[in-house]
N, C-alpha and C positions, 0 to 999 in steps of 0.2 A: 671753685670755692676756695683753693686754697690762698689763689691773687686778693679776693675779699677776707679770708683773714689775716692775711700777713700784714693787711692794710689797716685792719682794726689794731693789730700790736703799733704798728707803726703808729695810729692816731693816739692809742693808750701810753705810749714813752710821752709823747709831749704834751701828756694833762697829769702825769704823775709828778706827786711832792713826796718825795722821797725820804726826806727827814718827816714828814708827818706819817708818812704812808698812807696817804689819802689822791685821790681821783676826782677829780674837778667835777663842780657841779655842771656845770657849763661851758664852752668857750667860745670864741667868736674872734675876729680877724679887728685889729687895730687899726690906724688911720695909716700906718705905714706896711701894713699884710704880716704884722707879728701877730703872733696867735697870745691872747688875754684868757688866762685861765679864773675861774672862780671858784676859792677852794672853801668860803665862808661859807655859804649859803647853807640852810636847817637841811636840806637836802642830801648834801655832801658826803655822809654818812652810808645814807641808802644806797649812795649810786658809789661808791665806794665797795661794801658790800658785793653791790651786786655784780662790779667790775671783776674781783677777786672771785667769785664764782667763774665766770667765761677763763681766766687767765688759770685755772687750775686743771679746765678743760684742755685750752690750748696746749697746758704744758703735756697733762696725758697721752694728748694725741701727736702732739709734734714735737714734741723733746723741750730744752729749757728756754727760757724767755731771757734774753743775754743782759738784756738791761734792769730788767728784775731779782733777778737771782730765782731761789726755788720760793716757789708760792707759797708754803708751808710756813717757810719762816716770814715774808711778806705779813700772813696774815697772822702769824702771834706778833709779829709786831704792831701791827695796828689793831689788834685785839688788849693789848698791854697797854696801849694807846690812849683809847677811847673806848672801851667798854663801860668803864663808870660813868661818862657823860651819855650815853645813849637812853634816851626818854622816850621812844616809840618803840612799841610791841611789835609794831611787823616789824619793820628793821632786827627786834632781837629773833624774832621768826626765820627772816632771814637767814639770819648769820647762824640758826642752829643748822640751817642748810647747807652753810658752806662748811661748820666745824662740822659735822659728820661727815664729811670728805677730807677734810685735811686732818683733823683732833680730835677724834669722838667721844676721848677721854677728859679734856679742857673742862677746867672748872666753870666756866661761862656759859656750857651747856646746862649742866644743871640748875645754875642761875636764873638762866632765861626761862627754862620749862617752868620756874616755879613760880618769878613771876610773869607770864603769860595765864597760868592756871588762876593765880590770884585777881589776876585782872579779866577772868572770865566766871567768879562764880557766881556770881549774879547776872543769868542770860538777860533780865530786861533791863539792867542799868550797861552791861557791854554792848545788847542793841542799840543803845543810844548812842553808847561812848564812839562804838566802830567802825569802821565803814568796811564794806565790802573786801578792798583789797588788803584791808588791816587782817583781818580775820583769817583771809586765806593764805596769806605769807606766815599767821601764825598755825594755820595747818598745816600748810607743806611744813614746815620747820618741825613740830610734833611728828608728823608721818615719816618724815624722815631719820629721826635719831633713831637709835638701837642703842641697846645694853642700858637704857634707863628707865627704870617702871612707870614714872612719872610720865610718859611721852604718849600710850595710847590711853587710859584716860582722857587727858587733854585732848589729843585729836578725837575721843569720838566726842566731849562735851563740843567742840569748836564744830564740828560736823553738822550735829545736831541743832546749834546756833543757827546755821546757813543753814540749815535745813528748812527752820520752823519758820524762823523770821525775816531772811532774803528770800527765800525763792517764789519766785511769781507760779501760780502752778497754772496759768494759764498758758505759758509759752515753756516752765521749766526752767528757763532764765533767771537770775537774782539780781535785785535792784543793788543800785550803787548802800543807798543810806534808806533807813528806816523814816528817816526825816521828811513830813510829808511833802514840803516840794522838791524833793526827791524820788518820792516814796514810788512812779511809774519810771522812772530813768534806770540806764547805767551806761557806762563809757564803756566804747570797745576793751580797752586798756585793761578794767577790773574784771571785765568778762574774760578775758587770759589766764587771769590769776585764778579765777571762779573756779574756771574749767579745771587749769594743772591744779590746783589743789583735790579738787574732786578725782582726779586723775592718779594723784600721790595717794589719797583717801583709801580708793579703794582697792589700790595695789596693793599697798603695806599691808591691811587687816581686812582684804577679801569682801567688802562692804559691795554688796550690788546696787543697794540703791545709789550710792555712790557712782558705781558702774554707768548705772541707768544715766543719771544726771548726766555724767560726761557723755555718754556717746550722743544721747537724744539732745544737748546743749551741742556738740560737735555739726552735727547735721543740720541743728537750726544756724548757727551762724555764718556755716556755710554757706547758706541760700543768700545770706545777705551781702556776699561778696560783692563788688560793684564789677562794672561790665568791664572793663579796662583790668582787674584785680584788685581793686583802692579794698579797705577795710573801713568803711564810714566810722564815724566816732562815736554817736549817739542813737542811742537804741531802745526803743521806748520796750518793756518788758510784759506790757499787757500783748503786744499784739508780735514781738519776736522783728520787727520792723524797724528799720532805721526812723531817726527824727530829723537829724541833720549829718551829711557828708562829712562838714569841714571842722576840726584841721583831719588832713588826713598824716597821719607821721609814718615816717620812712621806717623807724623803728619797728611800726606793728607789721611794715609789707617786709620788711627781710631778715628780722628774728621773732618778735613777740608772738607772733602768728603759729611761728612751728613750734613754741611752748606747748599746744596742745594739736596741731594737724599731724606731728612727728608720732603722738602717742595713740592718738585715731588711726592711724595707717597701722600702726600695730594690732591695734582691735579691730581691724577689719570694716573700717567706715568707707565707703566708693565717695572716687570722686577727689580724694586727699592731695595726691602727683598735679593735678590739672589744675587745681588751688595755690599748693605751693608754687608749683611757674611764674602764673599768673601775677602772685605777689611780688614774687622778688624782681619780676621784669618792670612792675612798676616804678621802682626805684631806675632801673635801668634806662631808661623813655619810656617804657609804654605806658604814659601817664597823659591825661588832659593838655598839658605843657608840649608834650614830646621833646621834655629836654632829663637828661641825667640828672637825681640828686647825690650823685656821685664824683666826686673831684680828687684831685692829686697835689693839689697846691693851696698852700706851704705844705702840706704832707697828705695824707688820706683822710678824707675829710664828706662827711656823709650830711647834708643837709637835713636840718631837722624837719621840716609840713610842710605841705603846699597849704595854705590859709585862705580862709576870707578878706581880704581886701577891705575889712571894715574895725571903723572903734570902736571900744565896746562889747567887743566878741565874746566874752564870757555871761556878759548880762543878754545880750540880742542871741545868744547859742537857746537859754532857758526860757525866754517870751517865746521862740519857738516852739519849743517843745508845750506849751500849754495847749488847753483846750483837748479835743477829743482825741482817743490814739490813734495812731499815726498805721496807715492800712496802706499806705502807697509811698512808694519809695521815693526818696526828695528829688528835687533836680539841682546839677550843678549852680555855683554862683557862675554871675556873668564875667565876676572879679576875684581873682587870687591871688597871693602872690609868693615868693620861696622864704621860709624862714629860715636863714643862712649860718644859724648856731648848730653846733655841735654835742650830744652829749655823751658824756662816758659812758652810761650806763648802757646805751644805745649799743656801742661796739663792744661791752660787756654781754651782752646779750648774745651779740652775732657770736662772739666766740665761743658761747656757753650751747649754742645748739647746733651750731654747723663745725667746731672742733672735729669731730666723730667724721666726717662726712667728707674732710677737705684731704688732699693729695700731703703727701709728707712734707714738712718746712721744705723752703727754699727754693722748690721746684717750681719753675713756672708753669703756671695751668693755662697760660696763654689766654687769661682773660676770665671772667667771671661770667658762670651759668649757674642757674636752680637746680643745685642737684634735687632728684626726685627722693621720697621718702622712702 
């Protein structure tokens, strides 16, 4: 692990804007193999944030980041930045996550608690407003501050929210949106956030049902691991059942995934070690392709999904998913193909859970394996 995180700093120096202190939204390979960053995108922000979370990691567990300097100051700078432009609740969810690691005292925290609180007391107009992953980032962020009274209110009103009005109680699962052609879905992706928030939930203030949710949501989405280790995308939440495979992203097979398999192994879920493998090999070949979404040129560079090979993917993803729930697991396309972008957040993530896990800088590990949980 530690070859895969040297190699996530490596891809994070060449998406960092230094004067902005921001993390590309994206980047991709030019017509001459320069790496084209994109630092505009609404997004930018979030993956930003989230980058500075793994890089705070990294530094704990493997000393300083040479072309960063100390993260602490990184992130008042980009918190002095753009704090007043930020206009999404998770994102300031977020980023209470990362100021209770670096600033627990930062004026930005009490900021965000309050409005986060403001923008939840009316549970049937935040049902509308939020979606799933909104809400959870703005619970981790609550469960995580200390020293502000303001913070378990809010996480258990935000609890409560997800309580009442995402979770399917037929699988225990929570849909994406409240919105009715939504209203049976949710994306692997938000199911991440579902989970570790429920996970933060019930650590911080001892919440079992909390508990409950996480382990008993841990175990059902383990069942739906794909045979290879892929993490399908869509999952219908009447029946705990995938809808469709594709895309499957690299991101959920070698960090998103151990956001909650890492806190499962600690509660004592079976099965967690033989998952993680599984996942992170797929990034390696043992995927449908049998080819690496792993590369070293221009630097380390982690392909974002193996996809459908079709236009239209987002419209032709929801005609699927219609009609009765989905009780049989889908079969692959006949056609895929690699989507060759890069994202920050992506190698923010690798660093934010396998930090902990990986051999000391510098050293080579002679090559990338799953460490077990």
């Amino acid at each position: 692990m530690n070859t895969y995180c040297e190699g996530a700093l490596d891809y994070l120096a060449h998406a960092h804007d230094p004067e902005r202190a921001l993390f590309s939204f994206n980047s991709v390979l030019g017509p001459a193999g320069e790496i084209v960053n994109d630092f505009d995108h609404p997004q930018t922000h979030r993956y930003t944030i989230n980058t500075y979370l793994g890089l705070r990691e990294a530094e704990r567990h493997g000393g300083d980041v040479p072309w960063l300097g100390p993260v602490d100051a990184a992130v008042r700078r980009y918190v002095d930045q753009h704090y007043e432009g930020l206009d999404s609740h998770a994102d300031l969810g977020l980023l209470c996550v990362l100021l209770a690691d670096v600033d627990p005292g930062h004026p930005a925290v009490g900021r965000s608690l309050e409005q986060m609180a403001e923008a939840v007391r009316d549970p049937d107009a935040a049902a509308r407003r939020f979606n799933l992953q909104d809400l959870a980032w703005m619970l981790w962020g609550a469960a995580a501050t200390t020293g502000d009274d303001r913070a378990e209110p809010l996480a258990r009103n935000l609890f409560a929210l997800i309580r009442s009005r995402f979770v399917d109680e037929r699988s225990g699962l929570a849909r994406h949106s409240v919105a009715r052609w939504r209203a049976n879905l949710v994306s692997f992706g938000s199911t991440v956030y579902f989970l570790r928030a429920m996970y933060e939930h019930a650590t911080r203030f001892g919440d079992e049902e909390a508990r409950r949710l996480f382990v008993e949501g841990a175990r059902k989405v383990m069942a739906i691991q794909g045979p290879e280790g892929e993490w399908p995308w869509m999952i219908d939440t009447r029946t705990a059942v995938p809808v469709d495979l594709y895309p499957v992203f690299t991101v959920h097979q070698d960090s998103m995934a151990m956001l909650w398999l890492f806190p499962a192994a600690q509660l004592g879920v079976e099965g967690v070690a033989e998952a993680i493998d599984c996942s992170f090999a797929w990034n390696l070949g043992r995927n449908e392709l049998g080819t690496s979404l792993v590369c070293h040129e221009p630097c380390f560079w982690v392909y974002r999904a193996v996809e459908r090979d079709e236009r239209f993917g987002r419209v032709r993803r929801y005609v699927r998913s219609l009609g009765r729930p989905a009780t049989r697991y889908p079969s692959r396309s006949a056609k895929v193909r690699i989507n060759r972008e890069c994202r920050s957040y992506h190698l923010g993530w690798v660093l934010y859970v396998w930090s902990s896990q990986a051999a000391t800088p510098h050293e080579d590990a002679g090559g990338v394996t799953a460490a077990r949980a």
